[in-house]
C-alpha positions in Angstrom: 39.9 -56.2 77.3 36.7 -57.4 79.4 34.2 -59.9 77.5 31.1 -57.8 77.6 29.6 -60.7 75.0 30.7 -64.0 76.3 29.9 -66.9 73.9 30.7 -70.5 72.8 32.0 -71.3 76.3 29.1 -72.6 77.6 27.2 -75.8 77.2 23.7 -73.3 77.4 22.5 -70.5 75.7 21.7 -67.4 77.2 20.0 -64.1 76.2 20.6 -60.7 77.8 19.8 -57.1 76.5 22.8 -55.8 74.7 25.3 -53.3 76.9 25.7 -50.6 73.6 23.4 -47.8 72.2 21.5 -48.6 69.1 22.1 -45.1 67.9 25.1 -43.5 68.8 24.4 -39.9 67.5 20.7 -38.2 68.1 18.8 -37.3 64.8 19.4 -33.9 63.4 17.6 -32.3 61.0 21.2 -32.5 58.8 21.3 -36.3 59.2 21.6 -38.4 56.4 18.1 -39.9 57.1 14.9 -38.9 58.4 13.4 -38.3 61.9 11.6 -41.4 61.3 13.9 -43.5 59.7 16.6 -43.0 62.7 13.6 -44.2 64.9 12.1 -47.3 63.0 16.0 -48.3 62.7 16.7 -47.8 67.0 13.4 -49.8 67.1 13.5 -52.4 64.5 17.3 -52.5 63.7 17.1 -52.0 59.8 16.1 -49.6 57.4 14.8 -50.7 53.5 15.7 -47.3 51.5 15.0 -47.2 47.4 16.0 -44.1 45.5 19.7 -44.0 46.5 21.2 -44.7 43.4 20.0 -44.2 39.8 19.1 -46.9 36.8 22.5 -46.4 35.0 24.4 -46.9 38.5 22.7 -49.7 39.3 23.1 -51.2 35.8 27.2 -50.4 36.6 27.1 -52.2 39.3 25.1 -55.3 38.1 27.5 -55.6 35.3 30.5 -55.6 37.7 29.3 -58.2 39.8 28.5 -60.3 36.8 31.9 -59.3 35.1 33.3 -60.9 39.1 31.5 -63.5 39.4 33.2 -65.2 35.7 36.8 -63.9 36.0 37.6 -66.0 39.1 41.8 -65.8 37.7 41.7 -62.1 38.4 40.8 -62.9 42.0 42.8 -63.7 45.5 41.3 -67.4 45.1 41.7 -67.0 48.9 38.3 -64.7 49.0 36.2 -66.4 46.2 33.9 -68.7 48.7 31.8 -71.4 46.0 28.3 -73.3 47.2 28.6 -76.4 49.5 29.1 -79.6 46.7 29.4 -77.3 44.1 31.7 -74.6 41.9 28.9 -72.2 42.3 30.2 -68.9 43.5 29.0 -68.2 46.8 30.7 -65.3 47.7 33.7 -62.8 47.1 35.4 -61.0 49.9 37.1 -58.1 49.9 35.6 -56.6 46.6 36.2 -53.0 47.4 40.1 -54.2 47.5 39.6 -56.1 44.2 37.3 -53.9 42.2 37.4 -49.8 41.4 33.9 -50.0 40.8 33.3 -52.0 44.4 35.4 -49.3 46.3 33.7 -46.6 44.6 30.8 -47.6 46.0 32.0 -48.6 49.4 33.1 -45.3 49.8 30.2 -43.2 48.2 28.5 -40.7 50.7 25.5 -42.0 50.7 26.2 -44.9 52.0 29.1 -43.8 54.1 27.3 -40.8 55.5 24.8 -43.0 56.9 27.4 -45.6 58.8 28.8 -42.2 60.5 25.5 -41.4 61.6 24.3 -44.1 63.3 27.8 -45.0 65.0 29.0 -41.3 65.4 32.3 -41.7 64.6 34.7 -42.0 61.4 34.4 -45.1 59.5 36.3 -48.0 57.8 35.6 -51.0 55.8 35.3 -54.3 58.5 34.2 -56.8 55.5 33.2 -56.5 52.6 31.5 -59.2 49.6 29.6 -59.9 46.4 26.7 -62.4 48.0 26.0 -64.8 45.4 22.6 -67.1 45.3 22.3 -69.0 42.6 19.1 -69.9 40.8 18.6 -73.8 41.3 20.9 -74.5 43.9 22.0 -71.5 46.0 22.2 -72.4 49.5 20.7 -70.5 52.8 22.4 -68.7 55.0 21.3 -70.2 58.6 19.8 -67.8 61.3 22.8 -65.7 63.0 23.9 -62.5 64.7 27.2 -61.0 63.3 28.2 -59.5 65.7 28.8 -62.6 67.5 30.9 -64.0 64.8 33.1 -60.6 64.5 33.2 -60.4 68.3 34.1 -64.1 69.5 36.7 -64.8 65.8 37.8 -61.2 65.1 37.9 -59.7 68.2 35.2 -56.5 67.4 35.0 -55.3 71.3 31.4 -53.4 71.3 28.5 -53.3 68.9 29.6 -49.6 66.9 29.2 -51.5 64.1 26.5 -51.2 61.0 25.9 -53.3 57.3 25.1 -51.8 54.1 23.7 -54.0 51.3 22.6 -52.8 48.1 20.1 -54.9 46.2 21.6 -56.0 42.8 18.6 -58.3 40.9 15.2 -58.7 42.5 15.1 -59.6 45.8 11.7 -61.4 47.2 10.3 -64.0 49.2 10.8 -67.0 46.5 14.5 -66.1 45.6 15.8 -66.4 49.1 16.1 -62.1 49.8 17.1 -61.8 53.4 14.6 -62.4 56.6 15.5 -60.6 60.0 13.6 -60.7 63.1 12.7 -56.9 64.1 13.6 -55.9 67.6 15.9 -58.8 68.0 19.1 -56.3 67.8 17.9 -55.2 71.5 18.9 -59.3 72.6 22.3 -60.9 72.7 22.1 -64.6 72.5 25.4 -66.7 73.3 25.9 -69.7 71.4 27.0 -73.0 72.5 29.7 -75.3 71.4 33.4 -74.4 71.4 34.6 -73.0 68.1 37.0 -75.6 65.8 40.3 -74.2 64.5 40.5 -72.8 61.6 36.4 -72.8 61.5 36.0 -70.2 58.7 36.6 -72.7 56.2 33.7 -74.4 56.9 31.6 -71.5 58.0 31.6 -69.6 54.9 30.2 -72.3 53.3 27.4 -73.4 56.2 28.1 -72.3 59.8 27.7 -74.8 62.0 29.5 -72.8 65.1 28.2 -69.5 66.1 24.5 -69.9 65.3 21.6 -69.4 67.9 19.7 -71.7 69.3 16.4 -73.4 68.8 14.7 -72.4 71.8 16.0 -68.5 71.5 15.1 -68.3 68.4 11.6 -69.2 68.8 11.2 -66.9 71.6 12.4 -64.1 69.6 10.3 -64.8 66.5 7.1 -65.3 69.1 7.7 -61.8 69.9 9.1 -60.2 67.0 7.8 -62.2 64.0 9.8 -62.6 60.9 10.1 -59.7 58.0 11.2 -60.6 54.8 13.4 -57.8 53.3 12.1 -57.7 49.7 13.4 -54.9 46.9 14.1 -54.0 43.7 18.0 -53.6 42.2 19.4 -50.4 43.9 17.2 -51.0 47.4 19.9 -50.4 50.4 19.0 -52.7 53.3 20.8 -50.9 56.5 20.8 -53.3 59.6 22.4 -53.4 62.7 25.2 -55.9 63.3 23.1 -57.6 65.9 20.3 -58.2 64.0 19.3 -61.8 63.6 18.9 -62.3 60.3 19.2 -65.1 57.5 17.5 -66.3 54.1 16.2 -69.6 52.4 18.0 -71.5 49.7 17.0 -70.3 46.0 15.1 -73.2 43.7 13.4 -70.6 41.4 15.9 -69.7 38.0 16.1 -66.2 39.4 19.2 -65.9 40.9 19.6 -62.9 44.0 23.2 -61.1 44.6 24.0 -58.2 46.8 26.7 -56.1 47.8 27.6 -56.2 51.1 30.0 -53.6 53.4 30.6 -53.7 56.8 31.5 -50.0 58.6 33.2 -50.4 61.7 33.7 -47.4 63.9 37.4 -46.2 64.2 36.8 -46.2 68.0 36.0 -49.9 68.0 38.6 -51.5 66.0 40.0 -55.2 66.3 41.8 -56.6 69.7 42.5 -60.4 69.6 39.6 -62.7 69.2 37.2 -63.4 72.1 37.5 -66.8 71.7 40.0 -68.7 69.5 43.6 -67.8 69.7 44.3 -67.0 66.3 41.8 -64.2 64.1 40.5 -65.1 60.8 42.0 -63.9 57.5 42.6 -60.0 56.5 39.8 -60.4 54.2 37.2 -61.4 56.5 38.5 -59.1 59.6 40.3 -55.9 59.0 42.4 -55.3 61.4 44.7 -52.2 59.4 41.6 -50.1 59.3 42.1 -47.3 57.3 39.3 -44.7 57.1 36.9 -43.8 54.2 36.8 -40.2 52.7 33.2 -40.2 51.8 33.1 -39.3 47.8 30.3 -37.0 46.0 28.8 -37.4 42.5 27.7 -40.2 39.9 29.0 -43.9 40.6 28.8 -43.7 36.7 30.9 -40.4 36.4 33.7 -41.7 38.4 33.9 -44.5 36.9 34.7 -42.4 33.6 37.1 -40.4 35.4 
């Protein structure tokens, strides 16, 4: 398949516009969001939404990523992901495939019903994780697209793809919540530097590979600026997977988690990797995509069920 997004094989970065719609499917007064909110999205490349889920949902949720984060022996130990120089958890992949609750949620309409929008098409879980940042010493997450990850390591072919994060404890500026630069899911930058085999294992944990550079950067915050995406538990943060986004470490006691799901379009599943031979692991690539049947109702009901 052509490279449309060529990167890591070239000692200099470049920025282009990107060759793939922002919204795939025009607004309809029956879409899952409204007039304006498919607009500021095509313009910006994120949406902040509250109201999606209710208290005791969100309380559900906050006590199954708590109930996670201590039972690592229930766990693939291959997705559990701790801090750099520390046990800390980090991250867990491939929570919807661990956790009833976390596919419950993966595949609840209001989440899902949004994915289809945007990308027009039926949907499947890419990725998905429990983002962990510890108060006192959780780590950043450096500046990145990740879409260029998924396209040069995975092998994602176009940019059909959209990430869904719901807000599980208080997110703000002094906690580390996420910071994306709006308008900057319009630019592809390539990175430099070839990537190392078996690179994930570093990556996960700070990515050295795959990360813009200085001088691009810059030039898209000069433009763009920088917008913290602050919220309370339950806030969905909906950004496009070209977005250039990342957040601080966390010194403060609060500690910040989120849920995290990748929906990848049926029509743009896996080929081989753009760059390295051999794609990362099942849990951080599917590449068996089966798709979701959106579900109706109560997180909390089902859960009783």
């Amino acid at each position: 398949m052509e490279d449309l997004y060529p990167s890591r094989r070239s000692h200099e970065a470049m920025m282009s516009p990107i060759k793939d719609p922002v919204l795939y499917r025009p607004w309809t007064p029956e879409a899952p969001l409204t007039a304006g909110q498919a607009s500021r999205f095509e313009r910006e490349g994120f949406l902040v939404l509250d109201g999606l889920f209710t208290d005791e949902e969100v309380r559900l949720l906050q006590e199954e990523a708590a109930r996670l984060r201590t039972q690592a022996q229930v766990l693939d130990p291959e997705t559990l992901i701790t801090e750099p120089n520390s046990s800390e958890v980090r991250s867990i992949f491939a929570i919807h495939q661990q956790a009833p609750v976390m596919q419950r949620l993966a595949s609840d309409r209001r989440l899902v019903g949004i994915a289809e929008f945007l990308l027009d098409d039926r949907v499947y879980i890419h990725q998905s994780r429990l983002n962990y940042k510890p108060g006192f010493r959780g780590k950043e997450f450096y500046w990145h697209s990740d879409f260029e990850t998924w396209h040069v390591e995975d092998g994602m072919p176009r940019m059909r793809a959209v990430s869904i994060s719901v807000l599980l404890t208080e997110n703000d500026a002094i906690n580390g919540a996420l910071m994306l630069i709006p308008g900057s899911h319009t630019t592809y930058i390539s990175c430099v530097g070839e990537t190392p085999a078996e690179h994930y294992l570093h990556s996960l944990k700070k990515q050295e590979y795959g990360v813009p550079d200085d001088v691009s950067l810059a030039t898209l915050v000069d433009q763009q600026g920088i917008v913290v995406a602050e919220g309370k538990p339950g806030t969905v943060l909906v950004f496009h997977c070209n977005v250039m986004h990342g957040s601080n470490g966390n010194i403060t006691p609060q500690p910040r988690s989120n849920a995290f799901f990748v929906y990848n379009a049926l029509s743009n599943r896996l080929q081989a990797p753009f760059g390295p031979e051999k794609p990362r692991p099942w849990f951080l690539g599917t590449r068996e995509p089966q798709p979701i049947t959106p579900q109706t109702g109560l997180l909390t009901e089902a859960v009783k069920r």
